[in-house]
N, C-alpha and C positions, 0 to 999 in steps of 0.2 A: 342368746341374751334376752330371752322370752321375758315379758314383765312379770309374769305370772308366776316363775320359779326365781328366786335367787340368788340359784346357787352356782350359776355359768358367770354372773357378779361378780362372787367371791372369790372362786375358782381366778378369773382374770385378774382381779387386784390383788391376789395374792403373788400370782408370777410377776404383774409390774411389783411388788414391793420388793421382791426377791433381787431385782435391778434397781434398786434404790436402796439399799438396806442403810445407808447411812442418813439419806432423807429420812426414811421410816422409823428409825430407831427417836431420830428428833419430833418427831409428830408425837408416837407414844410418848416421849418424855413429859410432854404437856399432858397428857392423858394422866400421867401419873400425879403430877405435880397435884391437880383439878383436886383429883378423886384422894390423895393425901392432906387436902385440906377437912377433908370429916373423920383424921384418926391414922396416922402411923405405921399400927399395926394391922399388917390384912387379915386377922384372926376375929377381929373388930370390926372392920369396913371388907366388908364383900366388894365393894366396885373397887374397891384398891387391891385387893387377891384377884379379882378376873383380869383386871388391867396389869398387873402383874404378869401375870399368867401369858397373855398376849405379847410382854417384852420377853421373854422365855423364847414364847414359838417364834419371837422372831431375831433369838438367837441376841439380845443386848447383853450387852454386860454386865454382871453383876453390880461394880462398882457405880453405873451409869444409873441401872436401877433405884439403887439404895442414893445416890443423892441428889435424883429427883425427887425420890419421898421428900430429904430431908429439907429440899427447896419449898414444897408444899407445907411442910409443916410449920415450916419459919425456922428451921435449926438454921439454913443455908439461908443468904440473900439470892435473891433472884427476879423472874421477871412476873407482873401479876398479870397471868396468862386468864380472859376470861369467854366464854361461851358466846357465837354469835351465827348466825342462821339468814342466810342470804337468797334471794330467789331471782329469777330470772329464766327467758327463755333463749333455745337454741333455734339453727336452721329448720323449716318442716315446723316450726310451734310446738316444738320441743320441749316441756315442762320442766326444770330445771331447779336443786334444792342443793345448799352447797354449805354444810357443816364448817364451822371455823373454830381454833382456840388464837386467839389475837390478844397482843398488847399493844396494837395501835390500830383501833377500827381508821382513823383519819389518814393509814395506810392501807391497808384489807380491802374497804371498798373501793377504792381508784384501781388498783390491782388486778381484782377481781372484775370491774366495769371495764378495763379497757381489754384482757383476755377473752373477754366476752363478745365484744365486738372485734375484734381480730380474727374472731372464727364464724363470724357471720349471725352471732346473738347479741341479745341489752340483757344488760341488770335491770330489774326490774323494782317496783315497788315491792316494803313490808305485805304480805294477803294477799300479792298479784296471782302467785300459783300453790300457794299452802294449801288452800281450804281440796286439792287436787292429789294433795298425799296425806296416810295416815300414818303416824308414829309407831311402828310395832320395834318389839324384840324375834327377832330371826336366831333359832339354833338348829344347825346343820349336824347331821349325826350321818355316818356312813351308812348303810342300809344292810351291811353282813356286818355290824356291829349287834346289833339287837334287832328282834322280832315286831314288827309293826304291834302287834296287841302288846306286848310288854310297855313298850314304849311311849303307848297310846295311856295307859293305866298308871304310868308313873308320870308323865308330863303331865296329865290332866289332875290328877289327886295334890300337882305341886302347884296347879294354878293356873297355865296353858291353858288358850282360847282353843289351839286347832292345830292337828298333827298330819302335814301332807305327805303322801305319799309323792316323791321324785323321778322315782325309780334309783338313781345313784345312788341320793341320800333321802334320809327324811328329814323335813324342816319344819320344828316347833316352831310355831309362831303362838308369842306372849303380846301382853301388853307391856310399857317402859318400867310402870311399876313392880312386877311379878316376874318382869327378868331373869333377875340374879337368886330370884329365889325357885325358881323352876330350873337354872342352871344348876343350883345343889342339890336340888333333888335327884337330877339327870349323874351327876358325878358321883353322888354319895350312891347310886345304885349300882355304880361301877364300869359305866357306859359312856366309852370316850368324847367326847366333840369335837367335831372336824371344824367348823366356825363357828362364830356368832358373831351379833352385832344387834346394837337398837339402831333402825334404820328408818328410813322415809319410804315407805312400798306406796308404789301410784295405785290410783282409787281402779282406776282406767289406763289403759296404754295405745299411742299414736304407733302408727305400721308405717314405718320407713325403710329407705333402703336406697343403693344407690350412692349419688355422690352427696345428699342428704346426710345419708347413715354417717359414709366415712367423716362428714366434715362434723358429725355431732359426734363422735369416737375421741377426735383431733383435740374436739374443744373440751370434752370430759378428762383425759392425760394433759391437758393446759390447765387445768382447776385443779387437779390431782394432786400436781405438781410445785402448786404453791404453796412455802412452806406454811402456813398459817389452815389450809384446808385440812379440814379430817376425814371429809367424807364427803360426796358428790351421787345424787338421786334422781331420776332422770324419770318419764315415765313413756320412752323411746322404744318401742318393740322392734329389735335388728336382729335379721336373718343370722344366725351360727356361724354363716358363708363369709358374711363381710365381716363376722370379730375375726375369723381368724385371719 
């Protein structure tokens, strides 16, 4: 779970969602809801065809789909789900960044402040550990998908900062803005994508391990887990040994 690569990240949130699929499916609903307020049709709005896309791979319903659009768009009543960004530290001074879609901050944050402390961390102030991660978009592409130099010449010509080599995979990394637009380029050349995500990558990463590690693991699947969280960013460098 190197800071440095992440895609042993992905790779893990992907098997927990896999044991949540009905949590999961209601996170993305809001994802959808969000990104259905600029436009209906995904032919129109790119973040509504990726976030789409995302309830696909993870197997939602068609019909669950489409009237989350229609909640977004105002066809359906529903709940006005909206964006909020939470910081705080764990065990070891553990950097800590915790994505939310909520309709009741005056719930989220008591929630989220007492999970925090149950596993041995505080919520923190607005700026306490921000200025400690940057906002990138991350896209994971398998590596006997396409050839590094192809790869390298299409991500970059589409916008892409920087194409790592993993060994597994390779991982575009964009900025928030050039995202979705580096993700068409990548698909329209015919080259699948294993993940993506616009995420918070630490600047720096803290070497822990121990009963440290386990209890910053505990507290990230207690964040996970709430339904209001989208995402949880950490900037905790744990040994392979103790995720598994």
């Amino acid at each position: 779970m190197a800071g440095h690569s992440h895609w042993a990240k992905i790779k893990r949130a992907k098997g927990a969602n896999d044991a949540k699929r009905g949590k999961v499916w209601s996170k993305i609903a809001r994802k959808i809801i969000i990104a259905a307020r600029g436009g209906g049709d995904p032919r129109d709005n790119l973040s509504l065809r990726y976030t789409i896309d995302e309830a696909k791979a993870a197997n939602m319903p068609k019909d669950t789909i489409e009237k989350a659009i229609m909640k977004g768009t105002g066809e359906l009543g529903g709940e006005n789900y909206e964006p909020a960004t939470y910081e705080g530290y764990g065990p070891g001074g553990v950097a800590i960044m915790v994505d939310a879609l909520t309709n009741n901050r005056s719930r989220t944050a008591p929630d989220l402040r007492n999970t925090f402390e149950k596993f041995g961390g505080n919520l923190a102030n607005s700026g306490a550990v921000a200025f400690q991660f940057t906002r990138q978009g991350i896209i994971a592409i398998r590596a006997d998908a396409v050839s590094e130099d192809r790869l390298l010449e299409i991500a970059l010509d589409a916008g892409a900062e920087d194409v790592k080599n993993e060994g597994e995979v390779f991982e575009v990394i964009t900025s928030p803005t050039s995202f979705h637009k580096v993700k068409e380029g990548i698909t329209g050349a015919g080259i699948a994508i294993e993940a993506s995500e616009i995420t918070n990558m630490p600047n720096m990463t803290v070497a822990i391990d121990g009963e440290v590690a386990q209890k910053i693991l505990k507290l990230i699947d207690a964040l996970e887990d709430n339904d209001d969280v989208q995402a949880v960013s950490h900037n905790a460098e744990i040994p392979d040994s103790v995720v598994a």
